[in-house]
N, C-alpha and C positions, 0 to 999 in steps of 0.2 A: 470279621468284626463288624458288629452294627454301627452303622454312621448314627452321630448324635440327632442328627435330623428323624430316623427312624424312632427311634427311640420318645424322642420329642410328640412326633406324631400319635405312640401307641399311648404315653402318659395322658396328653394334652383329653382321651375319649377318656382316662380315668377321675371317681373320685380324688379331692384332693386329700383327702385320708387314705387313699387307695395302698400308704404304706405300713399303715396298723393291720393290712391284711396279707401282707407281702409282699405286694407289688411294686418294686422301687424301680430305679435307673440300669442295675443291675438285672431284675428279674427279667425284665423288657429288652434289656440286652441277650438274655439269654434265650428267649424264646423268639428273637429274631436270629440268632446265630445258629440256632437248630434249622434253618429252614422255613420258617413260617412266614409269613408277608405279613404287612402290618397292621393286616385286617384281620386275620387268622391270628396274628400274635395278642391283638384287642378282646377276643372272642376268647380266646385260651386265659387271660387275667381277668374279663369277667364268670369265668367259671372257677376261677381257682378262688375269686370273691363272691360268689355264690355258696360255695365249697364253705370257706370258712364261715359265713354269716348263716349259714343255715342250722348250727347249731344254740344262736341268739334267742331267747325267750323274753316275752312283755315281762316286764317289773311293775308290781302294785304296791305300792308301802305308804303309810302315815299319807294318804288323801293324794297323791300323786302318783303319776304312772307313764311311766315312757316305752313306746311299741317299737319295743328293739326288730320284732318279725319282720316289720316294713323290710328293711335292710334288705333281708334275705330275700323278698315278692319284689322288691328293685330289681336286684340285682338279676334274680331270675329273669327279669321283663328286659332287662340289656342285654344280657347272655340271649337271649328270642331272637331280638331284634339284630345282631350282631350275626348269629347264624347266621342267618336271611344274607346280611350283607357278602358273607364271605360263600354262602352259597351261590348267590350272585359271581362273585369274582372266580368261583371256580366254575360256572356255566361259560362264563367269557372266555376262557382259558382253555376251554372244551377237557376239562378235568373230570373225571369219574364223579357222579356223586354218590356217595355213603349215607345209607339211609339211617336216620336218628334215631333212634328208640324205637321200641317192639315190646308190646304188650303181650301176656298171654295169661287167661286167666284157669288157674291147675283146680279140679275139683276132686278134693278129697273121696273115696268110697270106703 
């Protein structure tokens, strides 16, 4: 069971809307009870807030317009920075590291 202090920690790096995207007291709970530390559990709710904000589009109507995409180029920029951190905490740990994404580009004949 994650101690509330954990929990506190993984919240305190989120949005405070962080639960319009899922991320509550419970979810924070649950991705510290799998296993995850509380840097890896912060990095794992900024992708699952990524995850959902990434299907957010700008709105233009009647002379106003609000840039819902930010959200989603946020969120991607913490989810960045967040890696970093927890790839840090798993070089200190002398942990495997797992390479991120792989490009490859297929040409049609």
């Amino acid at each position: 069971m994650a101690s509330d202090d954990d929990k506190a920690s993984v919240l305190l790096q989120l949005p405070a809307n962080a639960s319009d995207f899922g991320i509550d007291d419970a979810m924070a709970g649950t991705f510290l009870d799998s296993g995850l530390s509380v840097t890896h559990s912060i990095l794992a709710s900024w992708r699952a807030i990524a995850g959902k904000a990434s299907t957010m589009t700008d709105i233009n109507e009647s002379g106003s317009s609000r840039n819902m995409s930010i959200i989603a180029a946020n969120a991607r920029a913490q989810m960045a920075y967040w890696q970093q951190m927890a790839d840090r905490e798993d070089n200190a740990a002398g942990t495997e590291q797992i390479v991120h994404g792989i490009s490859t580009t297929i040409t049609r004949v």
